[in-house]
Z-matrix of the N, CA and C atoms (Angstrom, degrees):
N
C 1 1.454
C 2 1.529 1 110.38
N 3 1.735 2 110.00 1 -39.91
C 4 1.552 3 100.38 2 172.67
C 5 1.293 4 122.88 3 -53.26
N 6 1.160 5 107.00 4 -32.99
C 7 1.638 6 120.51 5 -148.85
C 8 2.139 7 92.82 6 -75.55
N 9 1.525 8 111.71 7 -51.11
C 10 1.384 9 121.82 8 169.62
C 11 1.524 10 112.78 9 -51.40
N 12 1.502 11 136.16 10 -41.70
C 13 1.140 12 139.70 11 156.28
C 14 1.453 13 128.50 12 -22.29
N 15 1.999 14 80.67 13 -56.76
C 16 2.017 15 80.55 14 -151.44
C 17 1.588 16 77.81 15 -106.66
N 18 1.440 17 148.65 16 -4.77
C 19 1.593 18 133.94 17 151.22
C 20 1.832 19 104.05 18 -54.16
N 21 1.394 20 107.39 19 -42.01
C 22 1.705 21 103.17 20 -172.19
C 23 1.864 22 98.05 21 -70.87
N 24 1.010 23 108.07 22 -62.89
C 25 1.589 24 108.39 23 162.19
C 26 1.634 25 129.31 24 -6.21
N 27 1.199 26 107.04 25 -58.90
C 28 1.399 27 127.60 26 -179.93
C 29 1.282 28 124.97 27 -47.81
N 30 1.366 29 109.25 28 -54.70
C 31 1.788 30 133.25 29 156.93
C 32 1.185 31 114.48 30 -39.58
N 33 1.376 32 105.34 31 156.93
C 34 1.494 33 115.12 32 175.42
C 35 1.228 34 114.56 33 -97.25
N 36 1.301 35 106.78 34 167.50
C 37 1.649 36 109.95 35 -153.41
C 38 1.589 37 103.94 36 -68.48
N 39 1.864 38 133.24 37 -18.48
C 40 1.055 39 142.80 38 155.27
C 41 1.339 40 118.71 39 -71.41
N 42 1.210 41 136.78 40 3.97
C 43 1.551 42 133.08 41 176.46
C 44 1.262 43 85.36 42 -106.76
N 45 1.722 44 135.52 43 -55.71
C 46 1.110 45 138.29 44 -152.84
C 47 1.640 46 106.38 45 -52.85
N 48 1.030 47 136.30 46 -68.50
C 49 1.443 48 173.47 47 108.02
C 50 1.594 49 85.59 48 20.96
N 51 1.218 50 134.32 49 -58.34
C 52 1.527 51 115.23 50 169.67
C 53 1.575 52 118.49 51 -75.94
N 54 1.106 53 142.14 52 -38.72
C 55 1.093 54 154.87 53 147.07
C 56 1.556 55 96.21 54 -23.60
N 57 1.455 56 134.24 55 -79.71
C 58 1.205 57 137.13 56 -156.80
C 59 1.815 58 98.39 57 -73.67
N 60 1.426 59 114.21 58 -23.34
C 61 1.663 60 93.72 59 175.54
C 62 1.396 61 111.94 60 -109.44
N 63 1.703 62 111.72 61 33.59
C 64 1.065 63 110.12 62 -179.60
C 65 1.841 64 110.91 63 -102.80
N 66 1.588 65 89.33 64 -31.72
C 67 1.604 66 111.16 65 155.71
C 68 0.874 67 118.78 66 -57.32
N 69 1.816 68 131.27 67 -67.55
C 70 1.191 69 113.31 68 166.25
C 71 1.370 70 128.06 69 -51.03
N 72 0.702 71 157.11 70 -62.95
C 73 1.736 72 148.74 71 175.50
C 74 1.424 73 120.47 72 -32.96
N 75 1.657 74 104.03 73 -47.41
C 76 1.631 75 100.87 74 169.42
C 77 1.183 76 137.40 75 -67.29
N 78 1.912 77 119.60 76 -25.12
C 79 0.774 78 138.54 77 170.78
C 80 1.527 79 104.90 78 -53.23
N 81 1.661 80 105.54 79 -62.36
C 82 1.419 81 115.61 80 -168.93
C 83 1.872 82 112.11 81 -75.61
N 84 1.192 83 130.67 82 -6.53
C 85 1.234 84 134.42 83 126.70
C 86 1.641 85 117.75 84 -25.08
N 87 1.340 86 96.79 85 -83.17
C 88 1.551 87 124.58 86 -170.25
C 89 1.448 88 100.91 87 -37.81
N 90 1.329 89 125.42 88 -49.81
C 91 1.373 90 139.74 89 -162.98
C 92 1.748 91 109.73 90 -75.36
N 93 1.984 92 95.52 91 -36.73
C 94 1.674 93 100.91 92 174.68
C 95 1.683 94 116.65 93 -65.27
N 96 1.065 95 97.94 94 -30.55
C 97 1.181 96 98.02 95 -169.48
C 98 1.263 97 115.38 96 -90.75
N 99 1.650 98 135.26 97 4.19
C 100 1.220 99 146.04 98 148.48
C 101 1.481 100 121.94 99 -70.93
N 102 1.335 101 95.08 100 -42.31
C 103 1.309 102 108.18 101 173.43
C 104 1.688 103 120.33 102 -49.44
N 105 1.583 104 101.33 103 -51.17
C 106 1.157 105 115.90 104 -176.24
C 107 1.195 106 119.01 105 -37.91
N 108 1.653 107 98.41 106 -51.95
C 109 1.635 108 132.82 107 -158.17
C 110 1.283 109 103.66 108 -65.75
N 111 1.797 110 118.18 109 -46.58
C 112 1.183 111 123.61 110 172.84
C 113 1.151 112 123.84 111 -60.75
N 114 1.444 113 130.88 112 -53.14
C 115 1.706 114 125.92 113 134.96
C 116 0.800 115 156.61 114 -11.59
N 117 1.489 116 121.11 115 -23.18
C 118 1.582 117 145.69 116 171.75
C 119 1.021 118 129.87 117 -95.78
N 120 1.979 119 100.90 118 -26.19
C 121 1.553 120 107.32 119 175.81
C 122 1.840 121 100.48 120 -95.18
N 123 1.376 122 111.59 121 -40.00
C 124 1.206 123 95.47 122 173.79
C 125 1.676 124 126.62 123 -83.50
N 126 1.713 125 106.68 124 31.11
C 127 1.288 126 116.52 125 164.39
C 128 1.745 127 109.20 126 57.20
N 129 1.186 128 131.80 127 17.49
C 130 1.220 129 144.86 128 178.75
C 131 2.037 130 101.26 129 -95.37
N 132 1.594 131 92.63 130 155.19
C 133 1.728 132 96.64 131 -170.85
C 134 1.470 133 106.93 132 -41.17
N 135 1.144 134 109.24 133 148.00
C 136 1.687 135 114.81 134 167.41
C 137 0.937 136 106.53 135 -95.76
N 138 1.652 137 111.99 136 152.80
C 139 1.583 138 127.19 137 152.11
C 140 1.154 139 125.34 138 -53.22
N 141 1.745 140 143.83 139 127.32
C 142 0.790 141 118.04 140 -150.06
C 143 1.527 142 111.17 141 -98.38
N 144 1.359 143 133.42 142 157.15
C 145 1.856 144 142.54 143 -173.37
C 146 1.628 145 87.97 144 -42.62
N 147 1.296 146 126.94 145 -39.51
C 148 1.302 147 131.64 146 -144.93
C 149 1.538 148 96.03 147 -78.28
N 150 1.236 149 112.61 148 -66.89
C 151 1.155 150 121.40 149 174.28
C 152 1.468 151 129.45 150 -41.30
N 153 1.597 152 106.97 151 -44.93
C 154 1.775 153 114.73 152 179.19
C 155 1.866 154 99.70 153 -76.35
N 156 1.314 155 117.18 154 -49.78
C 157 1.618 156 99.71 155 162.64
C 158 1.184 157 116.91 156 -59.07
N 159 1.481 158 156.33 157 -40.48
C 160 0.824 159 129.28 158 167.23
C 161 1.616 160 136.95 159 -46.13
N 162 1.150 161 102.33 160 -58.10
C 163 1.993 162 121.14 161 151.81
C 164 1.540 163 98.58 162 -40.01
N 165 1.022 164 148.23 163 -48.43
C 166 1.378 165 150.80 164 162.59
C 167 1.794 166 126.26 165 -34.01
N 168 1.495 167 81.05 166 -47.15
C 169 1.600 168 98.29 167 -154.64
C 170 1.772 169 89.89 168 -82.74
N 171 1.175 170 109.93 169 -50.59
C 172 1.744 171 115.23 170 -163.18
C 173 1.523 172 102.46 171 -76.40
N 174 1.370 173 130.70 172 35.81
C 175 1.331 174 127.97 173 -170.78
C 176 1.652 175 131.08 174 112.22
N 177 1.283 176 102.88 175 -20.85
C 178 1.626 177 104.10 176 -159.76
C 179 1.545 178 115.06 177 -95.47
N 180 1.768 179 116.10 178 13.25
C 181 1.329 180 131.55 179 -143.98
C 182 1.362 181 103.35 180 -83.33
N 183 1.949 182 117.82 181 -28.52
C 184 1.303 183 115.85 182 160.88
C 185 1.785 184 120.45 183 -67.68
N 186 1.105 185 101.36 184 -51.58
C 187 1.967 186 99.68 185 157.32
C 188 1.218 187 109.53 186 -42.50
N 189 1.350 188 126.91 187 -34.48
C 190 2.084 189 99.71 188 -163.69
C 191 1.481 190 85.51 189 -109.95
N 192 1.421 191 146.71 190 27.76
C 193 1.090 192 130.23 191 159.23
C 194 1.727 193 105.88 192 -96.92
N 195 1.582 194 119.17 193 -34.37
C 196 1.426 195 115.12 194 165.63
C 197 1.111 196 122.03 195 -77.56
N 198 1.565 197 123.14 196 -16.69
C 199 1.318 198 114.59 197 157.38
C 200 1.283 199 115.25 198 -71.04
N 201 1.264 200 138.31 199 -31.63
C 202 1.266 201 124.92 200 -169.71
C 203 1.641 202 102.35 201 -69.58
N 204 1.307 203 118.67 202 -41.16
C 205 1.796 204 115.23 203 -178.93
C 206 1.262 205 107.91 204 -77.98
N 207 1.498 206 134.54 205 -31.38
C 208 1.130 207 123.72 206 -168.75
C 209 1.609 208 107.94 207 -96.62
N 210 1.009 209 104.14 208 8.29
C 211 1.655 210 110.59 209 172.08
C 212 1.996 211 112.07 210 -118.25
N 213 1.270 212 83.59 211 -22.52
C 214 1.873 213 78.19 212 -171.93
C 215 1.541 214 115.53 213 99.68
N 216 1.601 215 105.85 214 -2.04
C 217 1.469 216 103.55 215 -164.36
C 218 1.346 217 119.22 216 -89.31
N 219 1.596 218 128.48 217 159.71
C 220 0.949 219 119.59 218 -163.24
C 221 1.842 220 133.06 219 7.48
N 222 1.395 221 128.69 220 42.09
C 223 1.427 222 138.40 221 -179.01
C 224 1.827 223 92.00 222 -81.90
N 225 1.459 224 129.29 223 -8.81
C 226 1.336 225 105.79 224 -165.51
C 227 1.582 226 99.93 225 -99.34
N 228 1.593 227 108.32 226 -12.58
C 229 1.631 228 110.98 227 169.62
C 230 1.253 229 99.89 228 -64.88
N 231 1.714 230 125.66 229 125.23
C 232 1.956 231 117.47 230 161.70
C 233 1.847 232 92.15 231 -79.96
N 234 0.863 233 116.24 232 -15.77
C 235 1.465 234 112.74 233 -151.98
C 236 1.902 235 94.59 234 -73.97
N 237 1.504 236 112.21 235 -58.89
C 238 1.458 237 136.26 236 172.02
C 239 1.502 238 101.38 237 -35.67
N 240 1.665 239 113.23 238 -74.87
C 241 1.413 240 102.41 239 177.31
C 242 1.859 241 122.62 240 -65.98
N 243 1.537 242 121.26 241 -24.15
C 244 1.401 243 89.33 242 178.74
C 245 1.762 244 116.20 243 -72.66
N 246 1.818 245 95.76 244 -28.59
C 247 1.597 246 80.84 245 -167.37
C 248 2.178 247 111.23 246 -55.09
N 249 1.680 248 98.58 247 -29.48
C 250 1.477 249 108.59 248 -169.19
C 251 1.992 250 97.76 249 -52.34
N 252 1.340 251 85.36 250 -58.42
C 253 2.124 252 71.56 251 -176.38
C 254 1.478 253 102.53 252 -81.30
N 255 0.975 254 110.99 253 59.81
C 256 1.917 255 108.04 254 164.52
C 257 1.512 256 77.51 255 -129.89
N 258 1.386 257 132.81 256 -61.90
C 259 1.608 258 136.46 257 -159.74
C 260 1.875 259 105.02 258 -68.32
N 261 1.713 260 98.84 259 -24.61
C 262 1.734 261 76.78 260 -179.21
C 263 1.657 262 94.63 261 -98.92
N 264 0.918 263 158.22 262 -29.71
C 265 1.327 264 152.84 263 136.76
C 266 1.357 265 105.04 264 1.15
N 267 1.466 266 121.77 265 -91.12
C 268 1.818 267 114.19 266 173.98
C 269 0.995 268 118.17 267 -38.94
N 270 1.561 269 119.28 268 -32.31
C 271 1.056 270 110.62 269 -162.17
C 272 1.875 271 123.16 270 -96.97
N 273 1.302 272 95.03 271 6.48
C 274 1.515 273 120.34 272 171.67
C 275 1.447 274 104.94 273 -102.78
N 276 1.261 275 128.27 274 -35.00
C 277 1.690 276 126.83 275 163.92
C 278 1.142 277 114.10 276 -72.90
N 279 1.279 278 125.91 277 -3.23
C 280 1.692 279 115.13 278 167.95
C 281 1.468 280 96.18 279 -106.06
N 282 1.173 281 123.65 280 -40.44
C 283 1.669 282 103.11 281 176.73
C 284 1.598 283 129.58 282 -58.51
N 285 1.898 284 94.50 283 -31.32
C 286 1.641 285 88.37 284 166.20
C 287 1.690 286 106.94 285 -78.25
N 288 1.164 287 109.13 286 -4.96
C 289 1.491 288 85.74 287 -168.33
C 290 1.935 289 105.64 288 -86.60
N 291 1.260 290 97.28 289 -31.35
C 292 1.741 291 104.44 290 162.00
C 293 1.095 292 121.79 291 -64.74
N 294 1.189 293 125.43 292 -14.23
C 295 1.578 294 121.87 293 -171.04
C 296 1.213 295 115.77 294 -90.20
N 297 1.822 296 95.36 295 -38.56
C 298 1.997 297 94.01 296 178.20
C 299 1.613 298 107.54 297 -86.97
């Protein structure tokens, strides 16, 4: 736990602050896309595609890729998952590229 501290430590107070809303978003990704799942089987309104790419697009694209396996959700679209690892791909080259 020290060691996660004083690595988060290190950063600047603008990496930090992305780092911490990068968690939040994925988390809350992670959660949309359960939600969804839960919605679909109990035939209740869905969340809409628009919405979970969006949550996707602004950060959350590693969250809706474990939600999609750890929920079962949409994995039978190939189309859903390639565009998702094309968006967390950039979206892991701009975080290293902000970080250093």
């Amino acid at each position: 736990m020290d060691f996660f501290i004083k690595w988060f430590l290190d950063f600047t107070l603008l990496a930090q602050i992305l780092i911490i809303y990068l968690i939040i978003i994925n988390i809350a990704t992670f959660f949309y896309f359960g939600l969804d799942k839960m919605k679909a089987s109990l035939a209740h309104k869905r969340i809409s595609e628009k919405k979970l790419w969006t949550l996707s697009m602004v950060g959350g694209s590693l969250g809706g890729i474990l939600g999609m396996h750890f929920f079962r959700h949409k994995t039978q679209k190939l189309s859903f998952q390639i565009i998702m690892a094309i968006i967390l791909s950039v979206q892991i080259c701009l975080v290293i590229w902000i970080l250093m």
